[in-house]
Backbone as a chain_set.jsonl record, in Angstrom:
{"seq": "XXXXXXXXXXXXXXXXXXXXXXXXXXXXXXXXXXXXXXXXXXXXXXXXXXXXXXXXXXXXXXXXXXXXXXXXXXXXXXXXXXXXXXXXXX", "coords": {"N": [[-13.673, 10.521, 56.357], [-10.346, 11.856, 55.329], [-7.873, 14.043, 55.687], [-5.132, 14.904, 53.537], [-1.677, 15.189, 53.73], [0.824, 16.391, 51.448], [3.998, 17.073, 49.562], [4.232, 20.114, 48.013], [5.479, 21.347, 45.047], [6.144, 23.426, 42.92], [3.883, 23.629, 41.883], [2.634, 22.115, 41.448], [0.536, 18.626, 43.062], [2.645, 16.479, 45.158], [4.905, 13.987, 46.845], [3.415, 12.052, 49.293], [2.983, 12.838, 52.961], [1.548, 12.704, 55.051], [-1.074, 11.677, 56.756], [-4.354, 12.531, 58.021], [-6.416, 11.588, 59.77], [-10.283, 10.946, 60.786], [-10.183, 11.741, 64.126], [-7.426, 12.235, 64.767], [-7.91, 14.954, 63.223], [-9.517, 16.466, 64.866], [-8.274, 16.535, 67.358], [-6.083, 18.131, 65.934], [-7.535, 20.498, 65.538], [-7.31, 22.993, 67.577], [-4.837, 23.87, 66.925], [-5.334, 24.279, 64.243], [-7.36, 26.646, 63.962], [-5.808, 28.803, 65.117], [-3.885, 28.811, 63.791], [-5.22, 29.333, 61.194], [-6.704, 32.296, 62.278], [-4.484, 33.676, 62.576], [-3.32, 33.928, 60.025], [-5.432, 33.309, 58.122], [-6.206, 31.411, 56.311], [-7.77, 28.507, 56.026], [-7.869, 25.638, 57.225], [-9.446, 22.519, 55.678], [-10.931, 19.705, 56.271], [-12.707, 19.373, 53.75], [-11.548, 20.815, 51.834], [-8.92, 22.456, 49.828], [-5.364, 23.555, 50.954], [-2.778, 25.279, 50.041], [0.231, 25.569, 52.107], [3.072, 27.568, 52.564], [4.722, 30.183, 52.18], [3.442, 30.808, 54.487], [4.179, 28.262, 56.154], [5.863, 29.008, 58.461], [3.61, 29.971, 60.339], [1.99, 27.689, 60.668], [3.575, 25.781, 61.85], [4.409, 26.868, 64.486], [1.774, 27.577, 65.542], [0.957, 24.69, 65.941], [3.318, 24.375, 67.937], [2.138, 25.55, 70.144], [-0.447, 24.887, 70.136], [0.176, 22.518, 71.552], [0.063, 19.312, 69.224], [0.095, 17.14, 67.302], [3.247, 15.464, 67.289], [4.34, 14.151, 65.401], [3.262, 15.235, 62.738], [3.97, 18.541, 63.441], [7.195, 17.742, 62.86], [7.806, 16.642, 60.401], [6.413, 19.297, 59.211], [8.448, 20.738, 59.972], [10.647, 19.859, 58.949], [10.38, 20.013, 56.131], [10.4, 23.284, 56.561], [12.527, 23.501, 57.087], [13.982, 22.728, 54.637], [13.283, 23.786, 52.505], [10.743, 23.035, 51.694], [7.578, 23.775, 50.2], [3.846, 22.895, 51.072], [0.887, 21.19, 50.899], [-2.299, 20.856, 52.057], [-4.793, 18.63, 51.427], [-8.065, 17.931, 51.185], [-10.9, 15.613, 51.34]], "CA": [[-13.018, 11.779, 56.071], [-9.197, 12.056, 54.991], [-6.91, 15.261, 54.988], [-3.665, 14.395, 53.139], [-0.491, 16.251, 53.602], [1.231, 16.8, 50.313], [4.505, 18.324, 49.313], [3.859, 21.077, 46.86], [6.332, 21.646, 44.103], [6.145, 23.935, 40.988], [2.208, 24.615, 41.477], [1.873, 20.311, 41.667], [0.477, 18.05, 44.557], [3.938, 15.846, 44.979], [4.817, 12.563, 47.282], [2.048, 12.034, 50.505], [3.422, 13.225, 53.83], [1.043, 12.646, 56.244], [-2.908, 11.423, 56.516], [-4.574, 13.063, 58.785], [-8.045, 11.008, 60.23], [-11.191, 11.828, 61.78], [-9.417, 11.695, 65.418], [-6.229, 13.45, 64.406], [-8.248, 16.071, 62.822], [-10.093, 16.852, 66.114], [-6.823, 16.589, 67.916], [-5.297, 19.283, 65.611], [-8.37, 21.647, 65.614], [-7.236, 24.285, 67.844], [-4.14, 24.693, 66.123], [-5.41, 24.797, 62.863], [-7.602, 27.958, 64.392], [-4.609, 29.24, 65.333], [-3.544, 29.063, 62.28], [-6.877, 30.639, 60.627], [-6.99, 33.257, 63.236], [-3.269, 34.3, 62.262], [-3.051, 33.932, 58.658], [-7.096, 34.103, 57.117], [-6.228, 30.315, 55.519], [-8.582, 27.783, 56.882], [-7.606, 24.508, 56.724], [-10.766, 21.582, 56.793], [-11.205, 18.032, 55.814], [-12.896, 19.242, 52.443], [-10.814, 22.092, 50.662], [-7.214, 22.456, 49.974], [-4.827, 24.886, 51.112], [-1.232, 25.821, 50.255], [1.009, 26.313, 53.372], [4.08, 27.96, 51.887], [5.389, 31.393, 53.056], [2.849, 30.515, 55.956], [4.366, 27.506, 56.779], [6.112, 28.925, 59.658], [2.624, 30.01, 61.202], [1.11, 26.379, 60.977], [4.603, 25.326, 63.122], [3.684, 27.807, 65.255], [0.207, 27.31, 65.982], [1.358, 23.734, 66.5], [3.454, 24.056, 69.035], [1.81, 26.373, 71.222], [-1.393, 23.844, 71.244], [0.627, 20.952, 71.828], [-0.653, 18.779, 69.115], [0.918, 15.927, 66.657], [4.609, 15.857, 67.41], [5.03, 13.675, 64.012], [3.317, 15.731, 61.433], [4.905, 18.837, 63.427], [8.011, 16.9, 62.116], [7.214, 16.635, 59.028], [6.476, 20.522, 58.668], [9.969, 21.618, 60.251], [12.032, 19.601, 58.082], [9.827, 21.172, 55.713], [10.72, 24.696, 56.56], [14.378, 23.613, 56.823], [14.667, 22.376, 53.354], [12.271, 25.002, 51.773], [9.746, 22.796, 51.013], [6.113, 23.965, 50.538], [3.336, 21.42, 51.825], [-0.809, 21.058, 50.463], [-3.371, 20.188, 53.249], [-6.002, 18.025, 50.735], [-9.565, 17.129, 51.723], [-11.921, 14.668, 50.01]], "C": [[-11.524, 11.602, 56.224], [-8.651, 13.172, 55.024], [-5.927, 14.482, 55.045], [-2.895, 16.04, 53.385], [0.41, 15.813, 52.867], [2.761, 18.044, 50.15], [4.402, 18.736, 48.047], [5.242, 21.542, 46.123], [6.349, 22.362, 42.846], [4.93, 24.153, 40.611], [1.798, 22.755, 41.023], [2.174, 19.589, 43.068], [1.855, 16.769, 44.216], [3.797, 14.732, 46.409], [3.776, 13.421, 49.026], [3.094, 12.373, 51.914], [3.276, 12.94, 55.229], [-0.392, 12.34, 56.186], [-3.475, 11.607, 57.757], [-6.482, 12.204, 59.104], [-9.076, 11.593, 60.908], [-10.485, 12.375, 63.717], [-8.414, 12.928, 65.067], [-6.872, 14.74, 64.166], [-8.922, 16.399, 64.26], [-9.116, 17.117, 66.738], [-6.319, 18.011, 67.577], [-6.202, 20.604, 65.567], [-7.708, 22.785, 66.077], [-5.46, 24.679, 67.375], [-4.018, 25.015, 64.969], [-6.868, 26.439, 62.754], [-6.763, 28.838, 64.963], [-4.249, 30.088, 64.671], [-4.274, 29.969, 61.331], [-6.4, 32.117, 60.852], [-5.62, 34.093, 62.448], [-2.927, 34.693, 60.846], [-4.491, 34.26, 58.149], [-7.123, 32.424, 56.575], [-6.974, 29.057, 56.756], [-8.76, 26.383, 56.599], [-8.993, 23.353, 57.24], [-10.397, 20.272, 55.723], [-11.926, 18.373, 54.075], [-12.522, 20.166, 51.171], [-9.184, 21.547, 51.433], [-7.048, 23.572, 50.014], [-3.087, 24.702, 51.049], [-0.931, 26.391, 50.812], [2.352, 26.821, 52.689], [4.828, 29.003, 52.7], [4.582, 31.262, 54.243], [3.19, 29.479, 56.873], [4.958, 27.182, 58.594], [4.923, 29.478, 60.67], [1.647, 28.505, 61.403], [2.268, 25.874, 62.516], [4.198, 25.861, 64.037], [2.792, 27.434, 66.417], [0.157, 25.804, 66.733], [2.094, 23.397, 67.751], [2.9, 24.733, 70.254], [0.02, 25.306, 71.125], [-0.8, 22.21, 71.174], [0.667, 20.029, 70.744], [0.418, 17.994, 67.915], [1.7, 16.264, 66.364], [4.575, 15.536, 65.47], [4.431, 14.526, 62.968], [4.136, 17.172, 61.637], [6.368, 18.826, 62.9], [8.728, 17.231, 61.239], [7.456, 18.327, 58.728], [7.639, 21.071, 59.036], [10.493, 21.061, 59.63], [11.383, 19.796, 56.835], [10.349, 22.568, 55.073], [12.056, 24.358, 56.307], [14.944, 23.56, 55.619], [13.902, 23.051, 52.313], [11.602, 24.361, 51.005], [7.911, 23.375, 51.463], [5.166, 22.374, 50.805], [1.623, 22.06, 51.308], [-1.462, 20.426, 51.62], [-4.582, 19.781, 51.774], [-6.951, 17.376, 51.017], [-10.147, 16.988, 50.596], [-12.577, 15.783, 49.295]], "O": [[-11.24, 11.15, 57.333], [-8.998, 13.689, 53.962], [-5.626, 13.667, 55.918], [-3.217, 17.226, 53.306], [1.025, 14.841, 53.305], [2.778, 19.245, 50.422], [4.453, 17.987, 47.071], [6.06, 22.144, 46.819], [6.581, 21.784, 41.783], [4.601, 24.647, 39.533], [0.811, 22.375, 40.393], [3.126, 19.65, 43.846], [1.948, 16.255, 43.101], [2.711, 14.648, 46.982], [3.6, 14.536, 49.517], [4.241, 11.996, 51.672], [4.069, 12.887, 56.169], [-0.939, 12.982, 55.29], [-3.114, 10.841, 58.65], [-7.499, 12.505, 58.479], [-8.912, 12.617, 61.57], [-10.54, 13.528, 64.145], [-8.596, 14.146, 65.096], [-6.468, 15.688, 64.839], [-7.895, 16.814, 64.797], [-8.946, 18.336, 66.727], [-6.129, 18.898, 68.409], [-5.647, 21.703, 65.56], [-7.434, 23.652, 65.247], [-5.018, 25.811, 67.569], [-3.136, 25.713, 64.47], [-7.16, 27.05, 61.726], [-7.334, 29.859, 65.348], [-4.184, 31.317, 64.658], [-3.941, 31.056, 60.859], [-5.907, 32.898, 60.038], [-5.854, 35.097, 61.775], [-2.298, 35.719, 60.59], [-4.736, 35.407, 57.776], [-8.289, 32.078, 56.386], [-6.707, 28.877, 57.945], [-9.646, 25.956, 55.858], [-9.468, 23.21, 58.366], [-9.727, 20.148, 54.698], [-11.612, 17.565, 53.2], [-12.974, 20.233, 50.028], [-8.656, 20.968, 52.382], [-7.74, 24.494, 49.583], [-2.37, 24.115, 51.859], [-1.219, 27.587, 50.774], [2.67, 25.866, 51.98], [5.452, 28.733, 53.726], [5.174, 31.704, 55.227], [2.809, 29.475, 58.044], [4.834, 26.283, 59.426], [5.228, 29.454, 61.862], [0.737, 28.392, 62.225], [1.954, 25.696, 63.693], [3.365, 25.182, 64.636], [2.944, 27.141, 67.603], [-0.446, 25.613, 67.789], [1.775, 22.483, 68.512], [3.298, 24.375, 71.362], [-0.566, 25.119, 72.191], [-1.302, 21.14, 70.829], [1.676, 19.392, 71.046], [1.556, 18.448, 67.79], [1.769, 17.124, 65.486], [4.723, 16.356, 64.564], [5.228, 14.619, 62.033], [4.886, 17.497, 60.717], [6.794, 19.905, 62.488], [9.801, 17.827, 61.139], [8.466, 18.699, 58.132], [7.958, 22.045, 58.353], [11.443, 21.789, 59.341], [12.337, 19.688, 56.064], [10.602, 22.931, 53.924], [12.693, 24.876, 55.389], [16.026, 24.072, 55.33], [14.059, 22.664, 51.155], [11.551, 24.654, 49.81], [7.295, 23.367, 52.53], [5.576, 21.214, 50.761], [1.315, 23.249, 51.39], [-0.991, 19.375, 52.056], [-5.13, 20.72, 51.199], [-6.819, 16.158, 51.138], [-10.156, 17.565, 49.509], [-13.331, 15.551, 48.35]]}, "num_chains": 1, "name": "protein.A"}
């Protein structure tokens, strides 16, 4: 199992960001219920989801459960430069 992180451009998946593994994904669980819980968007290993105007609730959710500084990262320089971002499962 793979989730890719994708930046989203113009309504296309654009250069790779981040690959998210079985581990990692366990890791990030409770802030991608967080995330859910806050927004309704439910990010898993086998659907995609465009983070966009939500992006600042994934940050969020991230730092309040602790969980991977580097794709964290990734999504604030992100927000800073107003890029949107695709979570893609197999």
């Amino acid at each position: 199992m793979a989730l890719d992180v994708h930046e989203y451009k113009c309504g296309k998946m654009g250069q790779l960001l981040f690959q998210i593994d079985d581990k990692a994904f366990g890791d990030l669980q409770p802030a991608f219920e967080l995330f859910q819980h806050r927004t309704g968007l439910f990010i898993d290993p086998y659907g995609d989801v465009i983070v966009d105007s939500t992006l600042p609730a994934i940050i969020s959710a991230m730092r309040e459960a602790q969980t991977s500084l580097s794709l964290l990262g990734i999504l604030e320089e992100c927000e800073r430069t107003g890029r949107s971002v695709i979570f893609v499962g197999d």
